[in-house]
C-alpha positions, 0 to 999 in steps of 0.5 A: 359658773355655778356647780351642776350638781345633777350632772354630779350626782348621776355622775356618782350614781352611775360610777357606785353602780359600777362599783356594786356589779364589781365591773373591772372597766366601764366608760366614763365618757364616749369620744364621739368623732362624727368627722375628721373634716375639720375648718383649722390645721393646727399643727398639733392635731393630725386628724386632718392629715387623712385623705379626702377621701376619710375627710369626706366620710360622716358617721350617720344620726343612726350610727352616733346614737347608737354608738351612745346606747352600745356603750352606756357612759353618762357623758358624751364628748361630741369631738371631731375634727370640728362637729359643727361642719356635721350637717346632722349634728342638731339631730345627733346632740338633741338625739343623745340629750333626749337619752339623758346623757351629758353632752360635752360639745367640743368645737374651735367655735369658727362657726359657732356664733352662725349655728347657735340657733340650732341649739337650745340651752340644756342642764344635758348641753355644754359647749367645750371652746377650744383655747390653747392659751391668750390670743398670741398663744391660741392663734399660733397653736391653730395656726390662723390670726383672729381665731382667739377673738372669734372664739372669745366673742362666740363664748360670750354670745352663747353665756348670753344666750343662756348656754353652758360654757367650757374652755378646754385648753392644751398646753404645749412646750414653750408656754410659760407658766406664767402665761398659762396662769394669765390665761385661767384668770382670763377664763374665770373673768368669762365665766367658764369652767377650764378642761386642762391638759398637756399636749399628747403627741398624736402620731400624725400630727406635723408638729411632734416638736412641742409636746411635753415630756413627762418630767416638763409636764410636772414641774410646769404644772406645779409651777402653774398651780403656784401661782394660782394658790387663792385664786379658785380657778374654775378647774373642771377636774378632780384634785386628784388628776391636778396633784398627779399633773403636778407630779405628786402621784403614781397613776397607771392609764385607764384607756378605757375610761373614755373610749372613741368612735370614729367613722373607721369603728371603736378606736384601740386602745384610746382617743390618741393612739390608733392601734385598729379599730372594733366593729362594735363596742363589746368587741372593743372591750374583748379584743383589745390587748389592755395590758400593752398599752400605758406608762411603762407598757408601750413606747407611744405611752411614754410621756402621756400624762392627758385628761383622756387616760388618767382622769378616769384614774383619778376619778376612780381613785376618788370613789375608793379614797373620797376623803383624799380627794376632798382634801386635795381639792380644798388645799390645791395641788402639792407644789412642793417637795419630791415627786412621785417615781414613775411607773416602773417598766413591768412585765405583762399581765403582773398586776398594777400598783396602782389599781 
């Protein structure tokens, strides 16, 4: 896919702004969860594991298009549970673009071929298709034969129809470099951009057996990215996050940097860990104890390495070293020689080495 050079630019706008007023912790994208219902039970999900009596509840058109303007991110991630069940979802996303906001629209893609027509093609609009992996991989992680092809053929209608296309991808334990690297040429083949991360262990989810370790994360990585050297896969990251994935950098989590609405309210601290929730968004920002939470700092912390903490890291390191993060994306991950030691274990409130 061509580079969206407008979304980058306001992108950067919205981040050197943030720097200008010398803000300490602003939102780079909002996780906008209208629902936890969801048409799949994968194992490594959790969401579903609430009662009915949650399953049932929706946020409102008025409550998501508030939660949009009451935190300001230039991005919002549509996510669920799976979106398209929302019967207001058309209002919700035609309601967030009219704000000018990027709209990053996650969906397993069961239905999404039967609600394209509620859509319309936009600079603002991207479908982000979950695949976790090639068709055996993918339908094994959601649990349901056929889930790869449906998915596959919805991505195709949409390129067709004139959509933006993403696939975002989590990799679990068991899944071979090899296959993963199979999987991102098949990618590139439809013509998408690829969102990729480690599995990050979701308290509820059933399966608590497959997600990586710190240390499996980095030398499956660097493997990975060996084998991609020359093949321009279509990685929507920085090269800053994919090095720190490949265990080349020390980065502290930034869990504000995609903070998560949901029908209980302003989720503490991020997307993946439930520590209780806010009635508002400044509420979030004030009340919640930052410091406990991240690598060293919280046991629930200790093997995150995922996209929705650290890729506002990397994305800020990029603003402070650009020239690092040129040159990085240009070369390719490092996938060779040491690693980077880990965050050491640090009293609360001493500072951050890697701020």
């Amino acid at each position: 896919m061509a580079r969206d050079f407008r979304r980058e630019l306001t992108i950067a706008r919205y981040l050197l702004k943030q720097k200008l007023l010398r803000r300490k912790r602003y939102p780079l994208v909002l996780m906008l969860e209208p629902l936890f219902r969801c048409n799949l039970a994968c194992g490594g999900c959790g969401k579903i594991a609430h009662p009915d009596s949650v399953l049932d509840q929706r946020l409102s058109v008025e409550d998501c298009l508030a939660a949009v303007d009451e935190c300001g991110a230039p991005i919002v991630a549509v996510v669920g549970g799976e979106p398209l069940i929302h019967r207001d979802i058309d209002k919700i996303v035609r309601g967030i673009i009219a704000r000018k906001k990027f709209v990053n629209f996650c969906t397993n893609a069961l239905l999404l071929k039967k609600k394209l027509h509620l859509f319309a093609p936009s600079p603002y609009f991207t479908w982000s298709v979950h695949l976790d992996g090639l068709k055996e991989a993918h339908d094994k992680a959601v649990e349901l034969s056929g889930a790869f092809d449906i998915a596959v053929e919805a991505i195709r209608e949409a390129r067709a129809r004139g959509f933006n296309v993403n696939v975002n991808a989590t990799i679990f334990e068991g899944m071979a470099a090899e296959r993963v690297a199979a999987f991102l040429d098949f990618a590139k083949s439809l013509d998408v951009g690829v969102s990729i991360s480690p599995g990050y262990a979701y308290e509820r989810a059933p399966d608590q057996e497959h997600f990586l370790s710190r240390r499996r994360t980095k030398t499956l990585f660097r493997r990975i990215f060996e084998l991609g050297k020359g093949k321009n896969w279509p990685l929507l990251h920085t090269g800053l996050y994919l090095d720190f994935l490949a265990g080349n950098r020390q980065y502290a989590c930034t869990p504000w940097g995609m903070p998560t609405r949901n029908v209980f309210g302003w989720q503490k601290p991020c997307y993946l860990l439930d520590e209780g929730h806010a009635k508002t968004y400044a509420d979030l920002m004030e009340t919640t104890d930052w410091e406990r939470y991240g690598t060293g700092k919280h046991e629930k912390c200790a093997n995150c390495m995922a996209h929705c903490g650290y890729e506002p890291t990397a994305v800020d390191a990029a603003i402070r070293h650009p020239l690092s993060n040129l040159w990085r994306t240009w070369r390719g991950p490092r996938t060779e020689g040491p690693m980077a030691p880990e965050l050491a274990i640090r009293p609360r409130g001493a500072p951050n080495p890697a701020e």
